[in-house]
C-alpha positions in Angstrom: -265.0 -107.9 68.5 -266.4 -111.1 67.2 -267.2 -111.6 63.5 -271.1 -112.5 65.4 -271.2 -108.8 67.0 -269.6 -107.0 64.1 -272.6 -108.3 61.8 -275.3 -107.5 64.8 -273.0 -104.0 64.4 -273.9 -103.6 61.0 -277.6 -104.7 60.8 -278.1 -102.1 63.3 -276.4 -99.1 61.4 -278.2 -100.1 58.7 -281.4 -99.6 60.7 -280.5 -96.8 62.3 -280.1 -95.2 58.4 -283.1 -96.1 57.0 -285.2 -94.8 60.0 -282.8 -91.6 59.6 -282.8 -91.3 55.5 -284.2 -88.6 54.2 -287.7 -88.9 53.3 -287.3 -87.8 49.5 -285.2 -90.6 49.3 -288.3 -93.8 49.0 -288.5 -96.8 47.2 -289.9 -96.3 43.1 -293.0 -97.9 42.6 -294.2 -97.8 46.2 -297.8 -97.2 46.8 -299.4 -95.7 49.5 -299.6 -92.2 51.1 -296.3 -90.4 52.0 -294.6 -86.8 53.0 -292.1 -86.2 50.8 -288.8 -83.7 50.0 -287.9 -83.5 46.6 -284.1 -83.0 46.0 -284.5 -79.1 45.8 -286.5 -78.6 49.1 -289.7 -78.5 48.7 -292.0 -80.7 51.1 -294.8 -82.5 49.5 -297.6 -85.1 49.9 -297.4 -88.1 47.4 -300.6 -90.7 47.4 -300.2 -93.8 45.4 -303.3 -95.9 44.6 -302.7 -99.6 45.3 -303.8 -100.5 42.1 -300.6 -98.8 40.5 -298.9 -100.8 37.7 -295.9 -99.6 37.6 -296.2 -101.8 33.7 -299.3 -99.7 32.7 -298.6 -96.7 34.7 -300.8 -94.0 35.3 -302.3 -90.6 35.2 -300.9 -88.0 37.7 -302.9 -84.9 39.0 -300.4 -82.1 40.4 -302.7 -80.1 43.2 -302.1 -77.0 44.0 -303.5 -76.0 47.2 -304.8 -72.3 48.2 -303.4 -69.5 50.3 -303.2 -70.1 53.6 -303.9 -73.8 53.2 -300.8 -76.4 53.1 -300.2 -79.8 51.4 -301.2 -82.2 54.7 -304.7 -80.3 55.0 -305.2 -80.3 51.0 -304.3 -83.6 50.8 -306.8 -84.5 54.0 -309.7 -82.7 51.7 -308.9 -84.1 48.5 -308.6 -88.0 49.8 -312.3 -87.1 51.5 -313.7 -86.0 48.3 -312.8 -89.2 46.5 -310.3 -87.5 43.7 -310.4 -90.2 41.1 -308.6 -92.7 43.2 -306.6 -94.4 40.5 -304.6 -91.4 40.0 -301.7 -91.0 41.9 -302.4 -87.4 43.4 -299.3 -84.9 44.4 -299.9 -81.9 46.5 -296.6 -79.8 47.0 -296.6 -77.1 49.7 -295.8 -73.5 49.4 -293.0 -71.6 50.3 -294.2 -68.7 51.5 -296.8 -68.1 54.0 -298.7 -70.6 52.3 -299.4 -68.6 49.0 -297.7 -69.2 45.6 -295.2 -67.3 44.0 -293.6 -67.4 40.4 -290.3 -67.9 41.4 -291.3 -70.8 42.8 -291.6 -72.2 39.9 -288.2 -73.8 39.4 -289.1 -75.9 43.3 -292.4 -76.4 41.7 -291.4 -78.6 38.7 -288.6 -80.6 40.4 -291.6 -82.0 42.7 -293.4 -83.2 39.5 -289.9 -84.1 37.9 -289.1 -86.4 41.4 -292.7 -88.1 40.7 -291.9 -89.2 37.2 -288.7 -90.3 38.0 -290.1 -92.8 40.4 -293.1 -93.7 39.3 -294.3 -94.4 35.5 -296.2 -91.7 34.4 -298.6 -91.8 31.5 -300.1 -88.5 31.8 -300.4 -85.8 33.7 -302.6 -83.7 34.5 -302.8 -80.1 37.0 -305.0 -78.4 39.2 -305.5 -75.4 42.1 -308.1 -74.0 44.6 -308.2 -70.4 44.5 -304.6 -69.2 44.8 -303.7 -72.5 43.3 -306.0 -72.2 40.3 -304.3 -69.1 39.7 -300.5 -70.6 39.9 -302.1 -73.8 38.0 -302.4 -71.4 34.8 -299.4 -68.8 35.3 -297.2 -72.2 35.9 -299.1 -75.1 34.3 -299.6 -72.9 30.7 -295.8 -71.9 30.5 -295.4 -75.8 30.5 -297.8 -77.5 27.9 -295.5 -80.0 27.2 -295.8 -81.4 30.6 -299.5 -81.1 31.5 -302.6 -82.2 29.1 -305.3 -81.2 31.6 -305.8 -78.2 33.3 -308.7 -77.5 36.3 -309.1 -74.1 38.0 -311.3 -74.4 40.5 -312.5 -70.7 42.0 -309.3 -69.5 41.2 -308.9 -67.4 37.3 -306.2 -66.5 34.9 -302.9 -64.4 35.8 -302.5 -62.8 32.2 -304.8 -63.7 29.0 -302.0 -63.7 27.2 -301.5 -67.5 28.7 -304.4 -68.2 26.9 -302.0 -68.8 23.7 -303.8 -69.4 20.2 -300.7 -71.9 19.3 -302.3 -74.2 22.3 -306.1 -73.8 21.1 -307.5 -77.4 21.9 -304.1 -78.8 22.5 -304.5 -79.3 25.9 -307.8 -79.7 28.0 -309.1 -76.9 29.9 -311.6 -77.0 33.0 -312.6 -74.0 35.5 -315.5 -74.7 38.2 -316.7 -71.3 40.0 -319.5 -70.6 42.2 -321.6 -67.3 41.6 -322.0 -66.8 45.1 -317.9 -66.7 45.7 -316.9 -63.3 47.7 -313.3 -64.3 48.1 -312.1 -64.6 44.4 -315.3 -63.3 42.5 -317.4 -65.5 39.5 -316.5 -62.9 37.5 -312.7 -64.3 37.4 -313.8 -67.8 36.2 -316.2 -66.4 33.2 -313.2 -63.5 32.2 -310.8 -66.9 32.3 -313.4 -68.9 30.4 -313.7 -66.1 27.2 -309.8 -65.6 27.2 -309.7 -69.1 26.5 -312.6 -68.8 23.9 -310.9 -65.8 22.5 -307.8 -68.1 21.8 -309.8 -70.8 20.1 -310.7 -73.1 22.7 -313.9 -75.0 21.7 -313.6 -79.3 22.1 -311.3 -78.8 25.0 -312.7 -76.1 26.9 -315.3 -77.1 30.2 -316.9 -74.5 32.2 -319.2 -75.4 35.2 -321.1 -72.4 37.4 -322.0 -73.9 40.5 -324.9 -71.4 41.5 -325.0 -70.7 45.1 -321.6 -71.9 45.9 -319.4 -69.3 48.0 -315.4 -69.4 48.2 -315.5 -73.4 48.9 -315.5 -76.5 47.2 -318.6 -78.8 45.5 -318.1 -82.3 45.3 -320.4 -82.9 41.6 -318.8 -79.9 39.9 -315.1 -81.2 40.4 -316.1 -84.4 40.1 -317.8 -83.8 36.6 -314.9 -81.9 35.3 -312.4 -84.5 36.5 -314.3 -86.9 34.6 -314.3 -84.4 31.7 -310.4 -84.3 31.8 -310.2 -88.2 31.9 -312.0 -88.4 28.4 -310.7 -85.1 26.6 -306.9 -84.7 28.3 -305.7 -87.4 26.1 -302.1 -87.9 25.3 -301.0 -89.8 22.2 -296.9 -90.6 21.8 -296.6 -93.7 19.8 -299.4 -95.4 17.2 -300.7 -97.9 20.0 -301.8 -95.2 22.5 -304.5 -94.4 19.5 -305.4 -98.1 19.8 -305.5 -98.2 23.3 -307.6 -95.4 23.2 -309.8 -96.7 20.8 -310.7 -99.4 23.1 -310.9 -97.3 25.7 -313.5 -95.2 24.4 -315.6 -98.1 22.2 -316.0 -99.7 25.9 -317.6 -96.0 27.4 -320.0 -96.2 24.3 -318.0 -93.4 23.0 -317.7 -95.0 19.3 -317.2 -91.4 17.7 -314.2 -90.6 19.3 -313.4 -94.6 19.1 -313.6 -94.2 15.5 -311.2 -90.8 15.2 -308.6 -92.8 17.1 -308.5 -95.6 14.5 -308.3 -92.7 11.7 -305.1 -91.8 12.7 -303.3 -95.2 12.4 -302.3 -97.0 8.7 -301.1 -99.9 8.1 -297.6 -97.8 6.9 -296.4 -97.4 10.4 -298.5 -99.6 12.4 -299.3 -102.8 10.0 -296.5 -105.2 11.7 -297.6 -104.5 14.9 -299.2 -107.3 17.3 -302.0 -105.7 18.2 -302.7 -104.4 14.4 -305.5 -107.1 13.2 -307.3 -106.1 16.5 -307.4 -102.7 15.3 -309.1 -103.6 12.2 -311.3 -105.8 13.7 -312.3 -103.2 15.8 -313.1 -100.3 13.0 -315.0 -102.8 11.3 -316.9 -103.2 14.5 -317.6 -99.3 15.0 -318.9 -99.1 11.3 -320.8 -101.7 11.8 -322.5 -100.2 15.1 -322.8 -96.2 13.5 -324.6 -98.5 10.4 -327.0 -100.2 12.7 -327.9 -97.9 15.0 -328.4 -95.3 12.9 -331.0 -96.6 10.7 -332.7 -97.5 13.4 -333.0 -93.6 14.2 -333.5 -92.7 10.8 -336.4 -95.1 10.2 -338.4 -93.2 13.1 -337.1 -89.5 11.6 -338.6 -90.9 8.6 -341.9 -92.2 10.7 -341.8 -88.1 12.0 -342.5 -89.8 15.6 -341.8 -86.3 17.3 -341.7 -88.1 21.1 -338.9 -90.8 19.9 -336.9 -89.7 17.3 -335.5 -86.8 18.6 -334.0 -88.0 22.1 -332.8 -90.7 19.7 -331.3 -88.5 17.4 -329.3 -86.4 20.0 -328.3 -89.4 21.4 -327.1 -90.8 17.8 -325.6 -87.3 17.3 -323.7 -87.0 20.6 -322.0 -91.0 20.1 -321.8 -91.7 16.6 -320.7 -88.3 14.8 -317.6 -88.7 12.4 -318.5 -92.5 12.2 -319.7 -94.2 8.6 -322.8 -93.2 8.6 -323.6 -90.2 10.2 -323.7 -88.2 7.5 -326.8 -89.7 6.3 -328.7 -90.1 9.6 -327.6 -85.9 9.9 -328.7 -85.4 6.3 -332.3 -87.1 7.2 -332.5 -85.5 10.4 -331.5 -81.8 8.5 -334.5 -82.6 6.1 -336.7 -83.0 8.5 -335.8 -80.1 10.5 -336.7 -77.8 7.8 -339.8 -79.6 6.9 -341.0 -78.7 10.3 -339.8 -74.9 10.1 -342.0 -74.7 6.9 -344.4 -76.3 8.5 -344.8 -73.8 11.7 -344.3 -70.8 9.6 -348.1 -72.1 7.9 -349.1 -72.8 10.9 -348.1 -69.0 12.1 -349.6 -67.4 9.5 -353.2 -69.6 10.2 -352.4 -68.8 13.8 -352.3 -64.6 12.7 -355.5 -65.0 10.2 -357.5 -66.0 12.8 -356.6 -64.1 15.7 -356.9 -60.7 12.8 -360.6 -62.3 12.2 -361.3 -62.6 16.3 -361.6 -66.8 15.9 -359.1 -66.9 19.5 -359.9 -70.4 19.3 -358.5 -71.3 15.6 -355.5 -69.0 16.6 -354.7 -70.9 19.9 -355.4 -74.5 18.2 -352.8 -73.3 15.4 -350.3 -72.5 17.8 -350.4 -75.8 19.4 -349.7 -77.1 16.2 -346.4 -75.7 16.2 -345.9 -76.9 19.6 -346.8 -80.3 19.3 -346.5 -81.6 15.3 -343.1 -79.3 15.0 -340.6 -80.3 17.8 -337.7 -79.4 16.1 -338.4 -75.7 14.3 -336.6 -73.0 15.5 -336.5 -69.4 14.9 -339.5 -67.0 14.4 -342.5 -69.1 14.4 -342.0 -71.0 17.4 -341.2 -67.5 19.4 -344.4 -66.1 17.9 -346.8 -68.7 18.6 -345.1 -68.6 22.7 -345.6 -65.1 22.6 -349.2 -65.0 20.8 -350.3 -67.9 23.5 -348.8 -65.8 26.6 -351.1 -62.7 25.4 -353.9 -65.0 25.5 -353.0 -66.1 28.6 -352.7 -62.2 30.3 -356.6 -61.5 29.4 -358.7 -62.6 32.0 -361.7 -63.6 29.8 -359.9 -65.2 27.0 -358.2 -67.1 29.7 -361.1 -68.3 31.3 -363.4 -69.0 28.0 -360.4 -71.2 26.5 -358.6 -72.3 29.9 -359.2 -76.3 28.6 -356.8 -74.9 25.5 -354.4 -73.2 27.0 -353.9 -75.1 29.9 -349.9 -76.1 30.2 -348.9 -73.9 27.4 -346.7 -71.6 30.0 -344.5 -74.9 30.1 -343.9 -74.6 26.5 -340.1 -73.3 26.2 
């Protein structure tokens, strides 16, 4: 044999061992949409955005598919619904008839081990219909350490003791459910939404009843509490993450949480770094934003303008709380709160002298008082006046003589 044919030899058993390699065995880094074994047997479907940077990394959502159903279908349904398509999505398949067991949880995490090892990985994140939402919790909650997000969709929790008070708001929880599911009932989603509220979730808990909705998915719901899991399943391992974050969340017009980032970082452990003077610069910036804005909202809680300042206020609230000054925009907005309370309980009692006296009119003019000078008062006043206008409204001739008055006042809630 010629030195010519034993090369053509060997280009072609290379060929012939790449087409033949096992399929576990692909390139790190490479994007795109694949079938996969992992080293212990378990088939699974691996989709890589193109927009992976194997530098930056990314987030990776581990999707547990539901009885019956297998990775190549569940990954089919997920690509259709558009499942945050930066992500790099995994989708291992069942062992047995197509429904999860325990013991598979040792095949289970070395799929998600043989993903990180290829790819870098800056957070993960998992998730299961039905069946799957199930395993998501008995698996994903016995390792925290691995996962920051969880999402159950129509699926529920094994055991409430999973629902462990040392990972309270340590790790981001979200279950979607529809009321109308036969299969796995609503019931199973609001039991696993108060064992988690019995453990101490609060920040990091999302629920989401989809009314209507049988045993199937719903496009909005997920898509809300993926979006939820991308702000709140947040994982910090070195100072600059916080940084990062920062940015991150200053650029969504999030400057609260932009704000708590920066807290956690001093100049101790972080003051040599690079990107340190940016820091600064930018919790300067976020004081400087809270201090504008809001006294622009507390001039018009000041002004009592019932029809601006209080969208503007929740707004403030939802965006700025924990920032420099909050507290005072919250103080103004407390003050004014119970001026209005004192306020409708006057108006009340006008409202009850002259309904005792048989002036209808007076009494229905002093409810709408309360209605429409006191936007914000809560409690007894405002349920008396609803009621007192309703019992108006149910006799036919004080309905008719005042209909100009009480017209619209059924919309009052």
């Amino acid at each position: 044999m010629t030195v010519r044919q034993s090369a053509l030899v060997l280009v072609l058993s290379a060929v012939i061992l790449c087409a033949t390699a096992s399929p576990g065995h692909a390139a790190p880094h490479e994007t795109g949409s694949f079938v996969r074994t992992a080293p212990k047997g378990a088939t699974y479907t691996l989709i890589v955005p193109d927009s992976y940077d194997r530098k930056k990394g990314a987030t990776l959502l581990f999707w547990l598919h539901g009885a019956g159903d297998n990775h190549a279908n569940a990954a089919r349904g997920l690509k259709s619904y558009g499942f945050k398509p930066d992500w790099i999505l995994v989708i291992p398949n069942a062992q047995a008839r197509g429904s999860w067991q325990m013991e598979e949880m040792e095949r289970v995490m070395d799929v998600f081990e043989t993903v990180c090892r290829a790819y870098t990985i800056r957070r993960s994140m998992i998730g299961g219909f039905s069946r799957g939402g199930f395993f998501t919790f008995g698996f994903g909650l016995n390792h925290t350490d691995k996962f920051a997000g969880y999402l159950c969709v129509a699926g529920g929790l094994p055991n409430a003791q999973l629902a462990k008070k040392e990972h309270a708001d340590k790790v981001a929880v979200a279950i979607v459910h529809g009321d109308a599911d036969r299969v796995v009932p609503y019931s199973s989603g609001t039991r696993a939404r108060d064992a988690f509220q019995a453990a101490g979730w609060k920040e990091k808990l999302f629920f989401r009843k989809v009314p209507g909705l049988a045993h199937r998915f719903d496009k909005a719901a997920i898509q809300a509490a993926l979006d939820w899991l991308d702000k709140t399943a947040v994982v910090f391992n070195v100072p600059k993450d916080y940084y990062e974050y920062a940015v991150l969340a200053y650029g969504r017009r999030e400057p609260g949480r932009a704000w708590w980032a920066l807290g956690q970082l001093d100049e101790t452990t972080s003051g040599k770094e690079r990107w340190w003077r940016k820091a600064v610069s930018l919790r300067k910036k976020v004081a400087a934003t809270a201090e504008r804005e809001g006294k622009k909202v507390k001039r018009a809680i000041d002004a009592d303008r019932n029809a601006k300042w209080i969208p503007d206020w929740r707004a403030y609230d939802s965006a700025f709380e924990g920032t420099p000054f909050h507290a005072e925009v919250a103080t103004a907005f407390a003050a004014r709160v119970e001026a209005h309370n004192e306020a409708a309980a006057q108006h009340l009692a006008a409202a009850q002298a002259a309904k005792a006296e048989g002036d209808v009119k007076a009494a229905i003019v002093a409810c709408l008082k309360i209605r429409d000078r006191c936007g914000v008062a809560n409690g007894e006043s405002v349920a008396s006046a609803q009621a007192m206008l309703a019992d108006f409204r149910a006799q036919p001739d004080v309905a008719k003589r005042h209909r100009r008055l009480l017209k619209g006042t059924e919309a009052w809630k």
